[in-house]
C-alpha positions in Angstrom: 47.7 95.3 90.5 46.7 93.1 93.5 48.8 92.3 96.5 50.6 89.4 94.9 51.4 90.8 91.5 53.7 93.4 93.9 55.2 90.5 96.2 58.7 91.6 97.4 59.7 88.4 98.5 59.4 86.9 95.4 62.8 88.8 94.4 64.6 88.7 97.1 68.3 87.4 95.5 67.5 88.5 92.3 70.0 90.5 90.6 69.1 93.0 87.9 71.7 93.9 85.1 71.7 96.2 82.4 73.8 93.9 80.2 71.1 93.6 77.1 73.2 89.8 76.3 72.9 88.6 80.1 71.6 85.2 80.9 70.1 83.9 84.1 72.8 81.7 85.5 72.0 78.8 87.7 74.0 76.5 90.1 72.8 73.0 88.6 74.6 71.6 85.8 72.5 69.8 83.1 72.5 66.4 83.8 73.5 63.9 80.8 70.5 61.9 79.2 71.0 58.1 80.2 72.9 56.0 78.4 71.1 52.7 77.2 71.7 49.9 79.2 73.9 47.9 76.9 75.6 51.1 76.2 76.3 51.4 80.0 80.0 50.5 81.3 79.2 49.6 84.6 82.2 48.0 87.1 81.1 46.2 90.4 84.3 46.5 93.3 84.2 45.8 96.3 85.2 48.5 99.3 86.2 48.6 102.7 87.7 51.8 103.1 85.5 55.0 104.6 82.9 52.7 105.7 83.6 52.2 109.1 85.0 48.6 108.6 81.8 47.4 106.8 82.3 46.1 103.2 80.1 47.3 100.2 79.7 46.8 96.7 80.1 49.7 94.5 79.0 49.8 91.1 80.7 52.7 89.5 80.5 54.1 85.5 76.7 55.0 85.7 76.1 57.6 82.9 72.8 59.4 83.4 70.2 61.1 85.2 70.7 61.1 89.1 66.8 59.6 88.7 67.6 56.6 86.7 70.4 56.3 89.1 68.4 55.8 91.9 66.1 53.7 90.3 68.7 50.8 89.2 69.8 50.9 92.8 66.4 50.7 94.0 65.9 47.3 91.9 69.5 46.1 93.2 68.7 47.0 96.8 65.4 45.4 96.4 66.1 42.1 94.5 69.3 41.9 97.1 67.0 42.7 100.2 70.2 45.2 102.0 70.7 48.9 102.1 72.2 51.2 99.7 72.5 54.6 98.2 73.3 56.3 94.5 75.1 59.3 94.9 77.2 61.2 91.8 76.5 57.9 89.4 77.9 55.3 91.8 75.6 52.6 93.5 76.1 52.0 96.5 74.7 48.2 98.0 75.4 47.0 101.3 77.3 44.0 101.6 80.0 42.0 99.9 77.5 41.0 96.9 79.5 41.7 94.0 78.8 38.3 91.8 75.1 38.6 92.9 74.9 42.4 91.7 76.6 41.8 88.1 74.3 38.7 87.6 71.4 40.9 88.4 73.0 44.0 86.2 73.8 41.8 83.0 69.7 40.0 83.7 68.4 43.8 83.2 70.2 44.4 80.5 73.3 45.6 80.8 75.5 43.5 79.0 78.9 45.2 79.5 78.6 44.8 83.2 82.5 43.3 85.1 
């Protein structure tokens, strides 16, 4: 048995039970598998509020993986040339764009895009 088969760090936080049906419980939540995109029911708004008086488009109804998430918002940001952020499957663009976004959504594919 060498030094690192015996490596008490390694199990600092673990908790042992004697419970012969226990099951290692974790913090993250599966995340759902990604809807297709002409199954996706994505709606563009506009919003003011929280932002510190700048406006931004938010495209809300993304069903997925955080990922995929970032990715479409990576091709919006990109195609848009602004700033942005997905967080909790909303998308996030800078601007007041919405027309501009939902042209660009429906050209990749999703179809029930408003």
């Amino acid at each position: 048995m060498g030094a690192k088969d015996n490596d008490w760090k390694a199990r600092l936080g673990m908790v042992y039970s004697t419970n012969p049906d226990f099951q290692f419980e974790t913090d993250e939540e599966d995340e759902p598998d990604t809807l297709d995109k002409n199954q996706q029911k994505l709606r563009v708004f506009i919003e003011k509020k929280n932002r510190g008086g700048k406006t931004a488009t938010v495209v809300k109804g993304f069903v997925g993986k955080e990922d995929d998430c970032k990715d479409l918002a990576k091709l919006l940001k990109t195609k848009c040339g602004v700033g942005g952020s997905c967080k909790d499957g909303e998308i996030i663009i800078q601007g007041e764009i919405k027309e501009k976004v939902i042209e660009l959504l429906k050209k990749e594919g999703y179809t029930q895009t408003k």
